[in-house]
KOLNU-407672 format. One record per residue: residue in three letters; x, y, z of N, C-alpha, C in turn. Coordinates in steps of 0.001 Angstrom, whole numbers, plus 524288, in hexadecimal, padded with zeros to 5 digits. Layout:
! KOLNU-407672
ATOM   residu    n_px    n_py    n_pz   ca_px   ca_py   ca_pz    c_px    c_py    c_pz
ATOM      ALA       X       Y       Z       X       Y       Z       X       Y       Z
...
***
This chain:
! KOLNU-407672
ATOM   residu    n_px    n_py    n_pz   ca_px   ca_py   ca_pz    c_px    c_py    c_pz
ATOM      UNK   BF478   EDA43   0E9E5   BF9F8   ED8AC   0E962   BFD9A   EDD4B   0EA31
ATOM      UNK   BFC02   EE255   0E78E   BFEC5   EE61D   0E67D   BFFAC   EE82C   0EEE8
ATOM      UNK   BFA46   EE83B   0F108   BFA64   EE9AC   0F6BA   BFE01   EE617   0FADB
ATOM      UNK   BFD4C   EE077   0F888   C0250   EDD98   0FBC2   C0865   EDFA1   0FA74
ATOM      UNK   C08E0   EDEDC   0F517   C0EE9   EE0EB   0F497   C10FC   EE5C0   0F6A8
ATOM      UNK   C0BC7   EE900   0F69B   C0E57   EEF92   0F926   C0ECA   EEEFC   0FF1C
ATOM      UNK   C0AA5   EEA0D   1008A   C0C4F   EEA29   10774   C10E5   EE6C1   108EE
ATOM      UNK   C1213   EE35B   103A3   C15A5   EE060   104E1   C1AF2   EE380   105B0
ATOM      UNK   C1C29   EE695   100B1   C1F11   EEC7F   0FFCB   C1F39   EEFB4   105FB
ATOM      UNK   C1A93   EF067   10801   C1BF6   EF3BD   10B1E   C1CDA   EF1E9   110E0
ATOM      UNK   C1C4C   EECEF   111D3   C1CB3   EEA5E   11598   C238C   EE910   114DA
ATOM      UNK   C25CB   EE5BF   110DE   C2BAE   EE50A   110D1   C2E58   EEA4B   11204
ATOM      UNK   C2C78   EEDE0   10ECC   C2E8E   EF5E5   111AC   C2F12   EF6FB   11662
ATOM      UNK   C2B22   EF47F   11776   C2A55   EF578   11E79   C2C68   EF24B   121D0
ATOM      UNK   C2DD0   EEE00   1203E   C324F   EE994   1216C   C37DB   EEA6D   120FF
ATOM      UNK   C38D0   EEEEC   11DDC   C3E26   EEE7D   11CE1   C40BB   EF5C1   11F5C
ATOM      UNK   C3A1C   EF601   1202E   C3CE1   EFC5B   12274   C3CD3   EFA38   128C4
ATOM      UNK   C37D5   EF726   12B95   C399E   EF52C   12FDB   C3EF3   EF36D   130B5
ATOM      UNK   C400C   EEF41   12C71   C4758   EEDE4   12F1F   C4A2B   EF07B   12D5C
ATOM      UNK   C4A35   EF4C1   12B90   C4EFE   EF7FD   12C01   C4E2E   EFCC2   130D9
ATOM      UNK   C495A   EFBF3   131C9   C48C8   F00D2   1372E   C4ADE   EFC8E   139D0
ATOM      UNK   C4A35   EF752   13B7A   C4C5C   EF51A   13F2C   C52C3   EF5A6   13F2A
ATOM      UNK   C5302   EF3FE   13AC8   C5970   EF4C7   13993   C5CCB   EF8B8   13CD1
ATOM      UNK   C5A65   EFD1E   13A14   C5CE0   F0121   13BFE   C5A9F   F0206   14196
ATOM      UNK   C58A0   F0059   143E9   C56D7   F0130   14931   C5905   EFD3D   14DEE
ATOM      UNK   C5C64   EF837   14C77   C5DB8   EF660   14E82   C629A   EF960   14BE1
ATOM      UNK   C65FD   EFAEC   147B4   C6B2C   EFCD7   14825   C6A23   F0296   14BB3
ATOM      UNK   C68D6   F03EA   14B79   C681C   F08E0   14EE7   C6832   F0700   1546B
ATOM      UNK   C659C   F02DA   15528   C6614   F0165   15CBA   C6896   EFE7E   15DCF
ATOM      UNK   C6FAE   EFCEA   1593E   C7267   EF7DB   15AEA   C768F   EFC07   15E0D
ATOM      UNK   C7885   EFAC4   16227   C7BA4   EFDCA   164E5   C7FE8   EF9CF   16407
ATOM      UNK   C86A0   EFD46   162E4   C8C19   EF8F4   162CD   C8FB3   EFC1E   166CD
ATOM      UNK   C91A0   EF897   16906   C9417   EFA2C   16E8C   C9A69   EF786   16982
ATOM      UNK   C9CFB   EFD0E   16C97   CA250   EFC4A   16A61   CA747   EFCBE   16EE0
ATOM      UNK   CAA20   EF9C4   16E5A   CAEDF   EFA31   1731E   CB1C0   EFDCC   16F17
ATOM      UNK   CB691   F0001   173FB   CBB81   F013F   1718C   CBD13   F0123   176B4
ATOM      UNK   CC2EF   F00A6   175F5   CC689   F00B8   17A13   CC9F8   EFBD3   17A85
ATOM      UNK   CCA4B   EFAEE   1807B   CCDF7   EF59B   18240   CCC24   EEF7E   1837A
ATOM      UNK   CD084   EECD0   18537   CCE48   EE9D1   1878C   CCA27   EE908   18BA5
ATOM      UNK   CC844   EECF8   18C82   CC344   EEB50   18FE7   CBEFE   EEC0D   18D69
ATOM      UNK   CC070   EEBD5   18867   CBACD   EEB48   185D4   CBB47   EE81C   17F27
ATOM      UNK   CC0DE   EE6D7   17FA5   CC343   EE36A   17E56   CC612   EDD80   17F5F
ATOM      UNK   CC377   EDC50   182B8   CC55C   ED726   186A4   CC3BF   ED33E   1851A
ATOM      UNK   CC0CF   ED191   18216   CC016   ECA7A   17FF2   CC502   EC79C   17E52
ATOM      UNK   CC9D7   ECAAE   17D26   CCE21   EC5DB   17C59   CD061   EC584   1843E
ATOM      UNK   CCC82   EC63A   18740   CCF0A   EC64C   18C5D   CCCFA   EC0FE   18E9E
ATOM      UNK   CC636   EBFBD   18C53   CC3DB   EBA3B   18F08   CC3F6   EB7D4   189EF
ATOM      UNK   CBFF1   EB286   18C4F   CC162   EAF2A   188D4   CBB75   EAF81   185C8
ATOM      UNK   CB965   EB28D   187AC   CB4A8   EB357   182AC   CB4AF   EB726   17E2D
ATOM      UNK   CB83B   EBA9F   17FB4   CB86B   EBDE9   17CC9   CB5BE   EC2F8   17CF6
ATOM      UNK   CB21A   EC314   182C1   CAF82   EC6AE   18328   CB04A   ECCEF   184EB
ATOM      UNK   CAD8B   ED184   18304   CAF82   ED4F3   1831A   CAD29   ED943   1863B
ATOM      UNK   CABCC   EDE75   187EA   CA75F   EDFAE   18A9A   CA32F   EE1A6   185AF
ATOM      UNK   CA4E9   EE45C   1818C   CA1EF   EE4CE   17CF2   C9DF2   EDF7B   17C5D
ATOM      UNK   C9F57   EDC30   17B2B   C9C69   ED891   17854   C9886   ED70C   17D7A
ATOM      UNK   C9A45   ED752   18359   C956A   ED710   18787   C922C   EDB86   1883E
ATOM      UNK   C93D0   EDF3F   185DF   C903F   EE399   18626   C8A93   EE2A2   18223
ATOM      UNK   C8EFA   EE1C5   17DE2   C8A50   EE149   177F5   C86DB   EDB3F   17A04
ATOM      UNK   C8858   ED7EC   17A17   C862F   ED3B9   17BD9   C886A   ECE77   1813C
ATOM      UNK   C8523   ECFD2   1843E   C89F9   ECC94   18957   C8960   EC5CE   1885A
ATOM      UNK   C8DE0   EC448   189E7   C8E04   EBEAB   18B57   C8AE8   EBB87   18F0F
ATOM      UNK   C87B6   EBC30   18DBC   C829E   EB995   192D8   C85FB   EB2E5   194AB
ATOM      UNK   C88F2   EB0BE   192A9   C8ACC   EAB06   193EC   C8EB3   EAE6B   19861
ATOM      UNK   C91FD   EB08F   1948C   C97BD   EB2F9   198CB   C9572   EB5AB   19EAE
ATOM      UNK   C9251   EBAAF   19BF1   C9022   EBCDE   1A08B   C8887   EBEB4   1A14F
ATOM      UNK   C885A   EBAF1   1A3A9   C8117   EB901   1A441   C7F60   EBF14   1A753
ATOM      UNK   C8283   EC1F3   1AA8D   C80D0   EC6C3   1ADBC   C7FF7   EC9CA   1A7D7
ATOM      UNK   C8046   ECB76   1A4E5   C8157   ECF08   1A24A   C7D92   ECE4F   19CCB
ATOM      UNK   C7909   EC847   19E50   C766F   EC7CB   198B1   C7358   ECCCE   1984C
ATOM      UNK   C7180   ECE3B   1936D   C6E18   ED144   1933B   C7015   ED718   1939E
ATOM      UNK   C7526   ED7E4   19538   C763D   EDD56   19518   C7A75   EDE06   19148
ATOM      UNK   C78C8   EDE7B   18E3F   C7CF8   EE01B   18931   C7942   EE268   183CB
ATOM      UNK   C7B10   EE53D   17FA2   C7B0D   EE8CA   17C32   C771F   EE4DD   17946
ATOM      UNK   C770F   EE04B   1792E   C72F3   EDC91   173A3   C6F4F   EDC19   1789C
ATOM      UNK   C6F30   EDB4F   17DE9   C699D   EDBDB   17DA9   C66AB   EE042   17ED0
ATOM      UNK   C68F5   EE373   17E85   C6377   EE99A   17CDC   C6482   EEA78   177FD
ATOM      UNK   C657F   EE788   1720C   C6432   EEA67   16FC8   C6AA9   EE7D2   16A96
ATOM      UNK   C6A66   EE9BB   165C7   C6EEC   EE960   161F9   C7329   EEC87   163EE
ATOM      UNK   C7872   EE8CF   165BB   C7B85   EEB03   16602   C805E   EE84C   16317
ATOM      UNK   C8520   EE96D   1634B   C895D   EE688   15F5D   C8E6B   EE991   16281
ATOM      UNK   C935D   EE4EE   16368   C97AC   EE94E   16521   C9C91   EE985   160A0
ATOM      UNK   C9E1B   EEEA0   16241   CA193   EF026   15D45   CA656   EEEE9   16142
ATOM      UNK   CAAB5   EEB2E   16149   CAEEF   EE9D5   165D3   CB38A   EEC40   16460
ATOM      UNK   CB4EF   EF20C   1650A   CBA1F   EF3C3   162FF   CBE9E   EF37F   1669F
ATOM      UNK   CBD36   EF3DF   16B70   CC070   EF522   16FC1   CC5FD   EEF9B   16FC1
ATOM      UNK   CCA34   EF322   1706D   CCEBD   EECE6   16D9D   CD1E4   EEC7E   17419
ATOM      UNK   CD2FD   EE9EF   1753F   CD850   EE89E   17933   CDBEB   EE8F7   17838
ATOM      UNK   CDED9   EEEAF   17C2D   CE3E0   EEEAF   17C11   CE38C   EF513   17A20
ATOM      UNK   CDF0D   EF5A9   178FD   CDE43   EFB9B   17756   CDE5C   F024A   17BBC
ATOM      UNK   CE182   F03F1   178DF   CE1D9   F096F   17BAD   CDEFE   F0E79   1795A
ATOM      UNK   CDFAA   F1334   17D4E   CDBB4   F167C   17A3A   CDE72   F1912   17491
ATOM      UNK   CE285   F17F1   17331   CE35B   F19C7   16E69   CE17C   F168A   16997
ATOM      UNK   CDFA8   F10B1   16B78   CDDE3   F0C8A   168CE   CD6C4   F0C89   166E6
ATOM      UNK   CD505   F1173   16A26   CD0B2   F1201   16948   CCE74   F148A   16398
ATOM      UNK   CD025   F1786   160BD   CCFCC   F1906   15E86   CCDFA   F1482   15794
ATOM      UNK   CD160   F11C9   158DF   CD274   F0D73   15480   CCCE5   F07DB   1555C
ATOM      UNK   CCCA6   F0A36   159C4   CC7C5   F0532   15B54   CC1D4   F0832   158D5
ATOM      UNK   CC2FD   F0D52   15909   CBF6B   F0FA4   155B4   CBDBF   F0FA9   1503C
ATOM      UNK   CC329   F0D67   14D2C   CC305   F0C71   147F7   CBE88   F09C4   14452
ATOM      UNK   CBCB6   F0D71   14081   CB723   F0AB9   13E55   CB3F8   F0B0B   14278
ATOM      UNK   CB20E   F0DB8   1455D   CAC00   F0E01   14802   CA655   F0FF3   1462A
ATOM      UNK   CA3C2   F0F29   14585   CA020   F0F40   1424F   C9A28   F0E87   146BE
ATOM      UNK   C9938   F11C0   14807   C952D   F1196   14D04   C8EE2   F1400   14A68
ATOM      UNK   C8CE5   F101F   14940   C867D   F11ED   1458A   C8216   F1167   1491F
ATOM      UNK   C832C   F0EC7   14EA2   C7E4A   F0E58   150C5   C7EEB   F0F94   156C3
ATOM      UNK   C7C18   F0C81   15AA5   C7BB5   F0FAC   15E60   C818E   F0B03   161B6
ATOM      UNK   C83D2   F0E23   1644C   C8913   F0CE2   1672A   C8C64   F0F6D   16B24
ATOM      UNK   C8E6A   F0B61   16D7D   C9229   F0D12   17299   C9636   F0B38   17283
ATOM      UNK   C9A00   F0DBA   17484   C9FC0   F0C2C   17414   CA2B1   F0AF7   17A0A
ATOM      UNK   CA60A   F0725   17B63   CA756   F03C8   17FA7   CAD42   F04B1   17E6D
ATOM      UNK   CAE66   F091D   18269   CB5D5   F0A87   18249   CB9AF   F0882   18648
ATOM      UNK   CBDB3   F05BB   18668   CC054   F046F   18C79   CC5BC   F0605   189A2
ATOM      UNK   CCADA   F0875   18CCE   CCE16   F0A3F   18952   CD096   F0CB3   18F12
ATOM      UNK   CD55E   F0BE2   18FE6   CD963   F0DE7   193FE   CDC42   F0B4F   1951D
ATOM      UNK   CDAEF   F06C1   1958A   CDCE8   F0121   197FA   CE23A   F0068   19693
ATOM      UNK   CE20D   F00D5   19198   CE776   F0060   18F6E   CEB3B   F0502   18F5E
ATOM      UNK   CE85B   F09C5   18F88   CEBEE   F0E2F   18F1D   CEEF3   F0EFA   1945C
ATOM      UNK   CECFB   F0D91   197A2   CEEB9   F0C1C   19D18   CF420   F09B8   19D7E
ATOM      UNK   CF16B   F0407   19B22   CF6CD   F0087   19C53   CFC35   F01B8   197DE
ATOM      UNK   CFA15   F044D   1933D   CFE8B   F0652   18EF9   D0235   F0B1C   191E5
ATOM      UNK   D0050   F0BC2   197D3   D030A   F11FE   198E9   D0107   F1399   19D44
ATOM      UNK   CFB40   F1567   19C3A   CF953   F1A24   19E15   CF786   F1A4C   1A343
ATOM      UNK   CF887   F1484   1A5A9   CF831   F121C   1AB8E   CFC37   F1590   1ACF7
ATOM      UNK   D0145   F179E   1AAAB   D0590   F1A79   1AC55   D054E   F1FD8   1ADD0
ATOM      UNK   D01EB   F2252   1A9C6   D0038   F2713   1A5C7   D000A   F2C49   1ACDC
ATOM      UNK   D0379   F2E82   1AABA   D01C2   F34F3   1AD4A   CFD34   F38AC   1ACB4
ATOM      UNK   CFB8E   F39C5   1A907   CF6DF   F3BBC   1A88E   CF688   F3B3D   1A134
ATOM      UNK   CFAAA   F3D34   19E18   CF96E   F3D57   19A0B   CF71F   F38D9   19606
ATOM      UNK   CF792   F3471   19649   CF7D9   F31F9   1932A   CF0B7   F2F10   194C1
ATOM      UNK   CEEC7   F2F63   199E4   CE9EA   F2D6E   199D0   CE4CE   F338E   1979A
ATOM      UNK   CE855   F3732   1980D   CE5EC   F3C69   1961F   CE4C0   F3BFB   18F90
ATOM      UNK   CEB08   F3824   18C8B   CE924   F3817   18766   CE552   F32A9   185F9
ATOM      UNK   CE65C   F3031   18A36   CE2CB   F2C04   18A7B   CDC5E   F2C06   18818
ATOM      UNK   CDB86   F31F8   18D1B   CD571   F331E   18CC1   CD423   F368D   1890C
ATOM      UNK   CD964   F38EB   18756   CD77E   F3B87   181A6   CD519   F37F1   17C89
ATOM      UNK   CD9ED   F3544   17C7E   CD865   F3195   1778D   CD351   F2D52   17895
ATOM      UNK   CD2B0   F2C56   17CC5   CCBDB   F2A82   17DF6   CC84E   F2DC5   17E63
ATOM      UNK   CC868   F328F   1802E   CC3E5   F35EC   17E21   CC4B1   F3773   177EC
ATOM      UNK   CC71E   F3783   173E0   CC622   F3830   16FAB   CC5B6   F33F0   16F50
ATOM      UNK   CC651   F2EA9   16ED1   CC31E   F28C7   16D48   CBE3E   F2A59   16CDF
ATOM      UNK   CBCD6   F2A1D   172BC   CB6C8   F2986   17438   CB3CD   F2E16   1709C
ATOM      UNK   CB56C   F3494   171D6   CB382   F3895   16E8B   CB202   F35BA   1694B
ATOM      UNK   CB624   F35B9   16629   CB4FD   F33A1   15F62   CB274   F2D73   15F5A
ATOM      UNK   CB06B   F2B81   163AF   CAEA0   F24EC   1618D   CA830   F2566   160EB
ATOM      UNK   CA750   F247E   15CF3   C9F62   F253B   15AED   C9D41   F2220   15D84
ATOM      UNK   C9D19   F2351   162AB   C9A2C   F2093   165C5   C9847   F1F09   16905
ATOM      UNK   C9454   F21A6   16BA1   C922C   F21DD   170E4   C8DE1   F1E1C   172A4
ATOM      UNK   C8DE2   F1C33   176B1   C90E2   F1EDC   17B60   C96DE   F1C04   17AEB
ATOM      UNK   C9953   F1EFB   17E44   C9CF9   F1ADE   1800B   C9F4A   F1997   185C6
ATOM      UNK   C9FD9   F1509   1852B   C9FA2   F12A3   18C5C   CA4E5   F12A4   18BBD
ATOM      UNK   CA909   F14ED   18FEC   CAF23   F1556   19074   CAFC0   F1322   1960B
ATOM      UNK   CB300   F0EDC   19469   CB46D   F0BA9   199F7   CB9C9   F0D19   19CCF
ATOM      UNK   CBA8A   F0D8F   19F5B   CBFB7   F1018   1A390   CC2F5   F0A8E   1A2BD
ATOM      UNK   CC868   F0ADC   1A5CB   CCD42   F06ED   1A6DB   CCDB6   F0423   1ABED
ATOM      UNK   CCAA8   EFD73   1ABEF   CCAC9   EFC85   1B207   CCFE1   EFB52   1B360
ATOM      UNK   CCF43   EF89E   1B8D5   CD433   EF846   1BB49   CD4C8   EF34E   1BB72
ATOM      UNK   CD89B   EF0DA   1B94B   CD6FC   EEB81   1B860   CDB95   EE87E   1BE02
ATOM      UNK   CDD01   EECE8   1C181   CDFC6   EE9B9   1C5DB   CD9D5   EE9ED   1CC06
ATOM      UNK   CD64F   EED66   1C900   CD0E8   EED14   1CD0A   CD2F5   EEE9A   1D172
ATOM      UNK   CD649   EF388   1CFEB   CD7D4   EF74A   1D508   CD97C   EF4F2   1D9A9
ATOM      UNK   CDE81   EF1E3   1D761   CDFC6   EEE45   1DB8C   CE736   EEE37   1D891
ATOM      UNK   CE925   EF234   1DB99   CEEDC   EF37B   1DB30   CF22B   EEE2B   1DA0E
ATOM      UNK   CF1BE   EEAC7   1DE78   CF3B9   EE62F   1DC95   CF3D2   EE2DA   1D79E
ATOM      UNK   CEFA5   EE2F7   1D4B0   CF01B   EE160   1CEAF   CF209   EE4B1   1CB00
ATOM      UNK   CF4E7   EE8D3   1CCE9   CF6CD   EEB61   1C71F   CFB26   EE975   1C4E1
ATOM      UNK   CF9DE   EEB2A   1BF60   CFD68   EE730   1BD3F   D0086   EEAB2   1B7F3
ATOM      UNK   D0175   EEF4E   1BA4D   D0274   EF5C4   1B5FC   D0810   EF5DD   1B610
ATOM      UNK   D09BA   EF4B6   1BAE3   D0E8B   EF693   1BCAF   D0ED1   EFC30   1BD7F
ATOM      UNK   D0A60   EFEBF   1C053   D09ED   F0425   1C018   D07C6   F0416   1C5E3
ATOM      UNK   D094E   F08BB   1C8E6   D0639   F088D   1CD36   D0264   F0A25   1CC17
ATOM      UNK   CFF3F   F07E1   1CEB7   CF977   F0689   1CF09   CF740   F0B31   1CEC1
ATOM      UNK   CF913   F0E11   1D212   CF5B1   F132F   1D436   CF679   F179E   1CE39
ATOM      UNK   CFB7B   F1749   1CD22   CFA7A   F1A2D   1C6B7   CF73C   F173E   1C268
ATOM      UNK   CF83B   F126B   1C1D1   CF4BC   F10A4   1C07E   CEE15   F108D   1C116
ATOM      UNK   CEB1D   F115E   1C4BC   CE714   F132F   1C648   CE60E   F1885   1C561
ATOM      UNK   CE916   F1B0F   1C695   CE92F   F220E   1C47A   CE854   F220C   1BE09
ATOM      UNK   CEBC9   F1EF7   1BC29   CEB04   F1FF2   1B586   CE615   F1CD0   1B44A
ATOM      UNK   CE3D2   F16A8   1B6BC   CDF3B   F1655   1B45E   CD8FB   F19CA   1B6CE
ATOM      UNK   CDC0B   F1A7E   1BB18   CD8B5   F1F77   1BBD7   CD6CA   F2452   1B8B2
ATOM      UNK   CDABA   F26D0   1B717   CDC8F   F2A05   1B34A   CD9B5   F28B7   1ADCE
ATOM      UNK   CD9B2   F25BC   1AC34   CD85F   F2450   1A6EC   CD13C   F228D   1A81B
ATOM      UNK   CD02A   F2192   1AAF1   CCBF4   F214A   1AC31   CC910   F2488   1ACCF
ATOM      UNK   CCAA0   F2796   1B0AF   CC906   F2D48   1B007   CC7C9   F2F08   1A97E
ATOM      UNK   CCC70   F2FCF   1A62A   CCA44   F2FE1   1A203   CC7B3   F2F03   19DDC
ATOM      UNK   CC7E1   F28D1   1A042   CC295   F2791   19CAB   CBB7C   F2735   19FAE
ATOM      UNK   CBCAE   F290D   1A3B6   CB72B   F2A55   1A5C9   CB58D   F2FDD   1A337
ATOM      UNK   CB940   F33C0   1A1BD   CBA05   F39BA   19FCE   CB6F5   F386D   199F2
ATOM      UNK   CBA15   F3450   19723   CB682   F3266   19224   CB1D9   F31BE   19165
ATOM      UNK   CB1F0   F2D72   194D2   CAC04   F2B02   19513   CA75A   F2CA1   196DC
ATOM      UNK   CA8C4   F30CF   19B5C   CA4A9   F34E8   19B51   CA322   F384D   19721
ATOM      UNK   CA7A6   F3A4D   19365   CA6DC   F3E9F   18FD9   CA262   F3D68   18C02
ATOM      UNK   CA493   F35E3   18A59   CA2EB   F3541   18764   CA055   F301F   186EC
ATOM      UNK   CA07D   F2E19   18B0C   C9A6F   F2A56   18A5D   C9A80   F284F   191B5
ATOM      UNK   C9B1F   F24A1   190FB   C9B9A   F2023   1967C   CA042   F1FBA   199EF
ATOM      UNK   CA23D   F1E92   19D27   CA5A4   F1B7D   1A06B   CA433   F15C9   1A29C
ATOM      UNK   CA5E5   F1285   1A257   CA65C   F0CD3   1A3C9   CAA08   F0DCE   1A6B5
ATOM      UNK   CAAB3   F0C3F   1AC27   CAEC7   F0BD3   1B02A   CAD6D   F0712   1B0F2
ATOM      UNK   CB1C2   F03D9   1AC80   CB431   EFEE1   1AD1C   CB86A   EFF18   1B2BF
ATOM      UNK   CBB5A   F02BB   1B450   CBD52   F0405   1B803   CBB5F   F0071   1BDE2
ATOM      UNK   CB8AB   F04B2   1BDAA   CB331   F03CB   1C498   CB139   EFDA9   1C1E3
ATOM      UNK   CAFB5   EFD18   1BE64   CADCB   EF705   1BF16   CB1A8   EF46B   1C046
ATOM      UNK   CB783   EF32C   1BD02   CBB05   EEDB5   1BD37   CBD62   EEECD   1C2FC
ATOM      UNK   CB9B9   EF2FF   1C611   CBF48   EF359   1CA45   CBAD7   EF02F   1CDE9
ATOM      UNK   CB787   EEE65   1CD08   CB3B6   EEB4D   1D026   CB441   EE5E6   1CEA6
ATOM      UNK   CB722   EE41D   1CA5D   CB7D5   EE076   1C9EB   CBBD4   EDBCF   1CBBF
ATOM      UNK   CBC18   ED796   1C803   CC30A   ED2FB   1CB3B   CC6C2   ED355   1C5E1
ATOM      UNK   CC970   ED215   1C89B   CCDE9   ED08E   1C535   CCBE4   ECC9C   1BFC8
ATOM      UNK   CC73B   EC8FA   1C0E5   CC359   EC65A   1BB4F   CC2E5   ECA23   1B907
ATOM      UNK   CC253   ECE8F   1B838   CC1C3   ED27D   1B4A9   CC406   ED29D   1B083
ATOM      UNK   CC94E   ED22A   1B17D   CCE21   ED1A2   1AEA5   CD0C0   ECDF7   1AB4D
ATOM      UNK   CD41A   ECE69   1A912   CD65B   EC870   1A821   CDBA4   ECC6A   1A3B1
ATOM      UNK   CE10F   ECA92   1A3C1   CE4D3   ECBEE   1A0D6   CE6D1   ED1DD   1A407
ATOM      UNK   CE481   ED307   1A88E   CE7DC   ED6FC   1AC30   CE374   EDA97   1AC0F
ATOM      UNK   CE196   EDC91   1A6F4   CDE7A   EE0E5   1A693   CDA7B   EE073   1A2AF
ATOM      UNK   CD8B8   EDB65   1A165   CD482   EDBBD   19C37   CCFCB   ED9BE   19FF5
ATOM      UNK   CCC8A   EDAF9   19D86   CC742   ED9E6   19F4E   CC5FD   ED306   19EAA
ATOM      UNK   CC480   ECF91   1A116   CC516   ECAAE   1A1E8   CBDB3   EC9CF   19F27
ATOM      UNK   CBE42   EC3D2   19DD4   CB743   EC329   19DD1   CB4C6   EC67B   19EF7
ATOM      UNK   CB4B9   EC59A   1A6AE   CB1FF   EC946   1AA56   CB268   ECF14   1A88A
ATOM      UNK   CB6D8   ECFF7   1A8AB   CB7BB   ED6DC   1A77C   CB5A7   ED6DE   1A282
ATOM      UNK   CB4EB   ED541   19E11   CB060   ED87F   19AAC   CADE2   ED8BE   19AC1
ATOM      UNK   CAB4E   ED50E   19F2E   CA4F9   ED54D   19F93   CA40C   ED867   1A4BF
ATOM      UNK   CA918   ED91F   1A825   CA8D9   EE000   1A9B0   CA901   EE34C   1A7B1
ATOM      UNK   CAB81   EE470   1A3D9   CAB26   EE80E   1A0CE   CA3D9   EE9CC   19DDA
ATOM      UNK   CA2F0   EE679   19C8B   C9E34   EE6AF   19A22   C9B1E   EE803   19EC3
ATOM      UNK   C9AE7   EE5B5   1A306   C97E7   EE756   1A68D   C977C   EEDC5   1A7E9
ATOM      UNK   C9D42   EF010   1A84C   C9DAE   EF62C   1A81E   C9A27   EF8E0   1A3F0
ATOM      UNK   C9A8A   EF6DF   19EE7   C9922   EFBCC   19B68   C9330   EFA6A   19BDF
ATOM      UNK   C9022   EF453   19A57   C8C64   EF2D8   19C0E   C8796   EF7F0   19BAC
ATOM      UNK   C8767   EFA28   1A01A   C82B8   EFCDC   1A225   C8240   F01E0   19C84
ATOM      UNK   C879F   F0451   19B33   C888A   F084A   19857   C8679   F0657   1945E
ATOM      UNK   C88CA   F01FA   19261   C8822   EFF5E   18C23   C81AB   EFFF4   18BAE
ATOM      UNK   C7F03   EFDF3   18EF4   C78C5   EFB09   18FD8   C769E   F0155   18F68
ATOM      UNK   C776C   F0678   1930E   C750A   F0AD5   1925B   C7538   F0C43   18E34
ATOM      UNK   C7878   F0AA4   18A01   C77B7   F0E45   18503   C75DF   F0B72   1812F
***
C-alpha cells in the first residue's frame, strides 16, 4: 500500500512539473505582433468587416481571402495581436500608443506613421520640419522594447499618376517631400530593424486599393499584409 501511494505521490509530481514545463514552454514560444501608427494599420472602420492587416497577419481570413490560408502567425505556432496603432495618428502621437507596454515574451512590432504628418503640413515642408519628423521617430523606435521591428514607408495613394492629386500642391513638391520622408524612414529602419516599402508595392496597384481618397480599402489591407507578410513569417 505504502509503495502505491509513494508512486502515486511521485507520479502526480511528475504530472505537475510536466505542465508547468509545458506552460512555460508554450509562454516562452507565444510570439504578439503589435501595431503602432496610422491608418494603414488601422483601417477596419474603412470596410465593412472590420478587417485590419494585424489581425491577417496573426490569423488570416481564409473565407475573405482563400490565397493567403495557412500563412499567418497561428499557424506556425502561439501567437496573439496587441492592436495599438489608432487612425488619424502622427509621429508625435506615437509615444502615447506606447502607454503601459509590458513585453514578457517573444515579439515584433508593425510601425506605419507619415501619412498624416504629410497632409498636417509637411507635404509643404522645406527641409526642417521632415528633419524633426525623423528625429522624433528615431527616438520612438530607439526607446520601444521591442524587436524586431518592421517600419513601413508612405504610399502614394494617387499611384504616381499627377492627375489624381488631390493636395492642392504641385505635385512635383509634393513627391520631393514624400520622397524626403521616405528617405527617412528607410534611414530608421535600417538602423533599427526592417523596411516594408509599402511605397514600391501600392504603386503596382488600382485605385481598389483605396477607398476615402487615401485609406487602405478591404483590398488594401490585405495589401498591406501582403507587404510585411514575408518579414512577419521570418521571425
Amino acid at each position: 500500500m505504502q509503495s502505491t501511494r509513494r508512486q502515486f505521490v511521485q507520479a502526480a509530481a511528475g504530472a505537475s512539473i510536466f505542465a508547468l514545463f509545458g506552460c512555460n514552454l508554450q509562454q516562452r514560444s507565444m510570439v504578439t505582433l503589435y501595431t503602432f501608427g496610422d491608418s494603414i494599420l488601422d483601417c477596419g472602420r474603412y470596410n465593412e468587416f472590420g478587417v485590419h492587416p494585424g489581425q491577417l497577419l496573426v490569423q488570416n481570413d481564409d473565407r475573405l481571402f482563400p490565397e493567403f490560408k495557412g500563412q499567418d502567425l497561428l499557424s506556425r505556432g502561439s501567437a496573439r495581436l496587441e492592436h495599438r496603432a489608432r487612425d488619424g495618428a502622427t509621429v508625435d502621437g506615437l509615444p502615447s500608443q506606447a502607454q503601459g507596454l509590458r513585453v514578457e515574451a517573444r515579439a515584433m512590432a508593425l510601425i506605419t506613421i507619415g501619412g498624416n504628418d504629410l497632409l498636417q503640413g509637411l507635404i509643404r515642408d522645406t527641409g526642417a520640419g521632415i528633419t524633426s519628423f525623423g528625429n522624433a521617430l528615431d527616438l520612438f523606435v530607439q526607446q520601444l522594447p521591442i524587436r524586431p521591428v518592421l517600419l513601413g514607408n508612405v504610399y502614394d495613394p494617387t499611384l504616381g499618376d499627377d492627375s489624381r492629386n488631390f493636395l492642392g500642391v504641385d505635385p512635383r513638391i509634393a513627391r520631393q517631400n514624400l520622397q524626403r520622408m521616405n528617405a527617412v524612414i528607410q534611414i530608421i529602419a535600417e538602423r533599427y530593424g526592417q523596411l516594408v516599402d509599402l511605397h514600391a508595392h501600392f504603386l503596382k496597384g488600382t485605385p481598389s486599393w483605396f477607398t476615402a481618397t487615401i485609406e487602405p480599402s478591404l483590398k488594401g489591407a490585405s495589401e498591406v499584409r501582403r507587404a510585411f507578410l514575408p518579414y512577419v513569417l521570418s521571425n
